[in-house]
N, C-alpha and C positions, 0 to 999 in steps of 0.2 A: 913636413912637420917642422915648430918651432921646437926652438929649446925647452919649450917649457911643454910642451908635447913631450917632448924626448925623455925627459925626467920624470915624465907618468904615465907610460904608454902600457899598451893593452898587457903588456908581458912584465910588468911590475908589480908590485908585492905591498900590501899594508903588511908591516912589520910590529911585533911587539914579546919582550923576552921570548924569542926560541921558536916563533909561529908565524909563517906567511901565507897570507891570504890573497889568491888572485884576484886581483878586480879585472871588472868589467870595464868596457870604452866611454870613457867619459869626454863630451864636446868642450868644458871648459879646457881641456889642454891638447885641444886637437887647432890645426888651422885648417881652416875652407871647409873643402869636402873632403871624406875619409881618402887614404889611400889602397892601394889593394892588399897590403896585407892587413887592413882593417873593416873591411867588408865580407866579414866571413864566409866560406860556402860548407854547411857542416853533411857531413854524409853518418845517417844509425843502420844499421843492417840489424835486426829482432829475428835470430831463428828460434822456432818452436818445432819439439820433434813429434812424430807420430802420424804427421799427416793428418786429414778433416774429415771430418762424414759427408761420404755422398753415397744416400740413398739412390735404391732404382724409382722411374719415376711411377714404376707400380706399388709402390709401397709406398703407404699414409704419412708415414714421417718426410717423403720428398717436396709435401708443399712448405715446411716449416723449416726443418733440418737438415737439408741441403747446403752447402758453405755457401756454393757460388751463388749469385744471384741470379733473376732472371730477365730476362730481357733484351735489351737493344743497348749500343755505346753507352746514351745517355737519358733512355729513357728506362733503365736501369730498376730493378724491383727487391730491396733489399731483403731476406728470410730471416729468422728472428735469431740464427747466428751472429748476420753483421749489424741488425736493426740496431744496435748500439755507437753504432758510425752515423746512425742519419744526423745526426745535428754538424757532422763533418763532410759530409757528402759532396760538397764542394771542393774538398781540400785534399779528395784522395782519389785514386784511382787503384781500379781490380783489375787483374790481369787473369789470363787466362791463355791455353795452349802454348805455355814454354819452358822446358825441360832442357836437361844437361842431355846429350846424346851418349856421353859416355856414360850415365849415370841407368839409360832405362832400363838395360838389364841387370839391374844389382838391386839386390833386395831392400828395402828401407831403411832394414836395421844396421845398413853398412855403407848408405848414402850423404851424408852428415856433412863427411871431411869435403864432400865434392862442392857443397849446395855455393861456396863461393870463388870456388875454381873454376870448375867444370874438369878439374884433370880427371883421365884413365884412372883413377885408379884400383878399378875390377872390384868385385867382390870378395876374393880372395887372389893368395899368390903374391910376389913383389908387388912392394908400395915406394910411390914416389908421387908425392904430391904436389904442387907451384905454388904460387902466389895470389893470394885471394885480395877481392875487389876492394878491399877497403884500404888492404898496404899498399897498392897503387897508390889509392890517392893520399895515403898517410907519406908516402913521400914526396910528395906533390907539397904538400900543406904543411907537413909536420915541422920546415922553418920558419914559420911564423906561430908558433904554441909551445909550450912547456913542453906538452907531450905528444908526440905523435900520435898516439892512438891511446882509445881504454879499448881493453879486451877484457867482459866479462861472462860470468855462465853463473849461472847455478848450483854446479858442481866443482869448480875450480880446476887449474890443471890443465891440462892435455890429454889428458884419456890415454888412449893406444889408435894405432893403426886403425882404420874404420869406425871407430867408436869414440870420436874427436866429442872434446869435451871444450872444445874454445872452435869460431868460425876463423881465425883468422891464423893465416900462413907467409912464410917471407918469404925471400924472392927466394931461395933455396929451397921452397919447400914445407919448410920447417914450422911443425905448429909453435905457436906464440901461447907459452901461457894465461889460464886465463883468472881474472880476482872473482874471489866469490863471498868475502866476505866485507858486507859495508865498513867496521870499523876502519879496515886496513884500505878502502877505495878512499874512507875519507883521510883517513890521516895521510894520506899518496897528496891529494889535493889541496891539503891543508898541513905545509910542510914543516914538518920540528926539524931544528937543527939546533948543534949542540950538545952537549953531555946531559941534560940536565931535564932539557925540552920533552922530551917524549914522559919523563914520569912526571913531568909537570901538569902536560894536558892531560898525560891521564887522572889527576887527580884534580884535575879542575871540572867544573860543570858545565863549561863550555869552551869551547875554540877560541868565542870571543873574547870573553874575559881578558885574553890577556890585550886587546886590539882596542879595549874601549878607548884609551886613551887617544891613539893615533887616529879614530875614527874620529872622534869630537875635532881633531885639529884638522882630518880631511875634509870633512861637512864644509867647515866655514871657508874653505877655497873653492867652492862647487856653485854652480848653477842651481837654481831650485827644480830644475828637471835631471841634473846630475844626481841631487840629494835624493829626489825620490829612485831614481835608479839603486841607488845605494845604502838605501834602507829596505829596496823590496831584495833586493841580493840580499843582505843579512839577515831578511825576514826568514828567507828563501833556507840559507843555511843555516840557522836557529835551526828552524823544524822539522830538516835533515837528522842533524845533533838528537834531538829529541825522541826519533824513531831509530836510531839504531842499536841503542840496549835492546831495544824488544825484539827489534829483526836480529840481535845477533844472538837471541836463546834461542831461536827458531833453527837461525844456519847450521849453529854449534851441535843441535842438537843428535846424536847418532841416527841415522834410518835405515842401513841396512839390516835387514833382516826380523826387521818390525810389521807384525799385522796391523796394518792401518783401522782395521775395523777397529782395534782394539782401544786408537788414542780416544782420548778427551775432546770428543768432535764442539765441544762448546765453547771451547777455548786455542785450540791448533790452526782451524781456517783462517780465525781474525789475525793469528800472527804470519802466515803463507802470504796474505793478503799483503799485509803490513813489510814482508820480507820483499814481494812484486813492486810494492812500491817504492819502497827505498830505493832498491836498486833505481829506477827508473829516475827519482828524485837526483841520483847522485849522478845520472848522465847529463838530466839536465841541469845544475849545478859545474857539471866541466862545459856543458858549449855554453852557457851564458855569463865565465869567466874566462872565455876562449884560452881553456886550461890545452882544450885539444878541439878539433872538429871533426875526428874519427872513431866513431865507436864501436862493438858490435855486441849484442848480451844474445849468450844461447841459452835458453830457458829449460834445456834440458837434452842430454846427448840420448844418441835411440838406443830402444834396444835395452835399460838398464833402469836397475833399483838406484834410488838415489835421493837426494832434495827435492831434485825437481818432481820425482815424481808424487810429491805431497803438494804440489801445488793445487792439484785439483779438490784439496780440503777446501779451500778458501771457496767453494759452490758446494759442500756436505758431498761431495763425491770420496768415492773410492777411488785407488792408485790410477794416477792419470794414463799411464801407458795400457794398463789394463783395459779401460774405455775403448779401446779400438777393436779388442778382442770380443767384446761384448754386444756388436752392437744389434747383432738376430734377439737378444733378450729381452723383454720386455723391459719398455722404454732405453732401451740401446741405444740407437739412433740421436734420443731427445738428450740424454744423458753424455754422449760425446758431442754436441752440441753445444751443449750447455757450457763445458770446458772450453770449447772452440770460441764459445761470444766471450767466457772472462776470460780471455786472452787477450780476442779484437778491444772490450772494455778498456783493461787496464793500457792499451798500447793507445786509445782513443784517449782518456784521459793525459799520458804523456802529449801527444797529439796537440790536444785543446790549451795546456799550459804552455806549448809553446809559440801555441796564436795567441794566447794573453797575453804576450810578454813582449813589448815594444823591442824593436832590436834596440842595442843600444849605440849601435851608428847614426839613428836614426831614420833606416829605410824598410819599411815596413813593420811587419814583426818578426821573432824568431822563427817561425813557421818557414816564411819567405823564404829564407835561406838555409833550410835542411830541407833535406832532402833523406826520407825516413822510410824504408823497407820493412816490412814485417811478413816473411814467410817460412815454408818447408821445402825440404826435396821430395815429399811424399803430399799424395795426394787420396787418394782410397785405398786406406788397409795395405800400407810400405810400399805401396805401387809409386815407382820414380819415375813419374809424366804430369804431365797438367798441373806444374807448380802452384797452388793455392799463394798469390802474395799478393800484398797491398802496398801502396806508396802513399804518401801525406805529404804534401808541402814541396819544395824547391821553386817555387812562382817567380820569384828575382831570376834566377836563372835559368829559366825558360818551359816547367813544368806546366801542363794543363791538365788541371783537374776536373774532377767529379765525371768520368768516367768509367765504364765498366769493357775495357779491350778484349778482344777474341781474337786468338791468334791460330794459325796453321789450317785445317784441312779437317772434317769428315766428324772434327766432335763439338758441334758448334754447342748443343743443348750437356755438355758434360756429363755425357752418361757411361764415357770407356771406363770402364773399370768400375763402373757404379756398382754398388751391393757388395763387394768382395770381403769375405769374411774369414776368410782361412788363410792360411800361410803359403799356400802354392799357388794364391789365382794372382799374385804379383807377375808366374812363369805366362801368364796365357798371353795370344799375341793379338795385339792391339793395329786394326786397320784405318789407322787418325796419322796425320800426318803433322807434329810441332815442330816450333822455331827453337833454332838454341838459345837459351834462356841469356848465352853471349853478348846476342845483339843486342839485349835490353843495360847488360852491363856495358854495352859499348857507348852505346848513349850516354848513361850516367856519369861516363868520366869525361867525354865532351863535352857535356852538361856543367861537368865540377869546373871546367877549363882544362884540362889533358886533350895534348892533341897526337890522336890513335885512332883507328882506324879498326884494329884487332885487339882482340881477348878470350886465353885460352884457345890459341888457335883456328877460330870463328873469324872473319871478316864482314864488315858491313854491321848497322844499327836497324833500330825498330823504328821505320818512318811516319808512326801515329803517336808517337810518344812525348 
């Protein structure tokens, strides 16, 4: 890097009374080619609780509403859960047969805290949980960003023991709280300083306002592909700004102990929706101002009334966790489904905005370099086996996509556990043979650049991966 690199470099600030706004990597004040800690590698971890519907394949809802897909690697048959991924089909891969081994005898509603460890930590009795995949590599990364990681959820917090309301844990152990409310993610991102700052932005209309100034004098030193970078970044956080009055009457709102039937279903879903996406804007938002390249959003801890579980307003359904209990009822099956694809959706639109979004190093797009997870520790009805997850993206560093993987022994067509409806058929014993879901975390931080070997006590990686 020149001096004049140095003076605007990825980790500096448009400044104006009391507001700093991270920019993005700009080539007018870079020399040559980036160096490494400007070629990002960003890792998202998306847990959603509850697990997915999978019908038995004697039952009519299994050609439709089945999660997994059907078929071979690559010749792949997607069900109209994931059918809202085919325009990304390229860009992701299904996994299939890999579970925590400490996790399969513990009930779903107590599996949460494991789904990025893999630790023991039973179903009940003494808890002692590790270090989950993301603080790995947030300490790997976290010198080169603002912030080491965002940890967010739905629910905010930490939960308790078993009933983890954040995925991510330090090297002790110890859960990391987690942000759940956009105003306070943005104003973390968009930092006031000063006595004065924080009542200022909040009585201004926007963030920018106070920035115009220094933006008009950043323009005229920029490249006109820096300019357009730098007008879609502000596009970008405008329209953040714009949606989080409404997603934040939705958060604020109380939900314990509310009969969902009872809300204002014409007007609740559009704001759940609107609260999904925020949040999701506001992650992407921190990796495209390399605020951070560590994320993790749990959409909802198991087991529990809550915000999240009004998500599934946003498809005119009833309490989402509810859905899993339902699913022998007419239209069951289609109905937890239906929750299952606007999940994949809204994580598919995350997805798609960050293949639109040229890196801004110049090497490929933001896609390229994340490397994006979206799963559960539950798979049929709190059953902890045959992790339902998806990946999108990492191709810079060595990802192949458009895949559909099978992993382990005896359940190739995903039928163990299929149909289970009740609370006890989590106990029955399952004659399938999984991989620990380790190996595939072990890859991903070789992948990020960590050079290991082991995770959660697993040795060795997923050699199709």
């Amino acid at each position: 890097m020149n001096n004049k690199s140095e003076s605007l470099s990825r980790r500096n600030f448009l400044r104006g009374t009391g507001v700093a706004l991270a920019l993005p990597w700009f080539e007018t004040f870079a020399a040559g080619a980036p160096s490494a800690d400007e070629i990002p590698k960003r890792f998202l971890s998306v847990y959603h609780p509850d697990g997915v519907g999978i019908p038995l394949k004697s039952d009519p809802a299994w050609k439709d509403w089945s999660w997994f897909p059907r078929g071979g690697e690559k010749d792949f048959e997607l069900t109209k859960v994931l059918d809202v991924l085919k325009p990304l089909r390229n860009d992701i891969t299904i996994y299939s047969g890999l579970s925590h081994p400490a996790a399969r005898q513990v009930h779903g509603h107590s599996n949460a805290d494991q789904y990025l460890t893999g630790a023991p930590i039973g179903g009940s009795g003494p808890y002692q949980n590790s270090i989950s995949l993301d603080q790995v590599y947030a300490e790997y990364s976290g010198d080169f960003t603002r912030y080491s990681s965002l940890v967010l959820s739905t629910n905010g917090g930490v939960g308790g023991p078993r009933g983890a309301q954040t995925q991510s844990f330090n090297r002790e152990g110890r859960a990391i709280p987690a942000m759940n409310k956009p105003k306070d993610i943005f104003d973390m991102l968009f930092v006031t300083s000063g006595k004065d700052a924080a009542a200022k932005l909040a009585r201004s209309k926007s963030a920018l306002d106070f920035l115009t100034e220094n933006t008009r004098s950043l323009a005229l030193e920029l490249s006109k592909k820096d300019q357009e970078t730098l007008k879609q970044y502000l596009d970008a956080v405008r329209d953040t700004e714009l949606k989080l009055a409404k997603a934040q009457k939705w958060i604020d709102t109380p939900t314990p102990k509310v009969d969902t039937r009872n809300l204002h279903l014409d007007a609740e879903p559009k704001e759940a929706k609107l609260y999904f996406q925020t949040m999701y804007e506001l992650i992407y938002l921190a990796f495209l101002s390399d605020s951070t390249r560590v994320a993790t959003f749990q959409l909802g801890r198991e087991n529990g009334e809550g915000p999240h579980d009004l998500l599934s307003l946003a498809v005119g359904l009833g309490a989402a966790h509810g859905l899993t209990h339902e699913v022998k009822k007419p239209n069951g099956w289609k109905n937890l489904g239906t929750y299952n694809r606007y999940q994949a959706e809204e994580f598919g639109r995350f997805v798609q905005k960050l293949k639109d979004t040229p890196e801004p190093t110049g090497k490929g797009n933001m896609l390229d370099n994340t490397f994006a997870m979206h799963g559960s520790a539950s798979s049929s009805f709190h059953l902890s086996r045959n992790y339902p997850i998806i990946s999108a993206g990492g191709k810079n560093f060595g990802f192949t996509n458009g895949r559909y993987l099978k992993f382990g022994k005896g359940n190739e067509d995903n039928q163990a556990g299929a149909g289970i409806d009740t609370d006890v058929g989590w106990q029955g014993k399952l004659e399938v043979e999984e991989l620990p879901l380790a190996k595939l975390f072990v890859t991903i931080l070789q992948k990020l650049g960590i050079k290991t070997d082991s995770f959660g006590g697993y040795t060795g990686s997923l050699n199709r991966v």
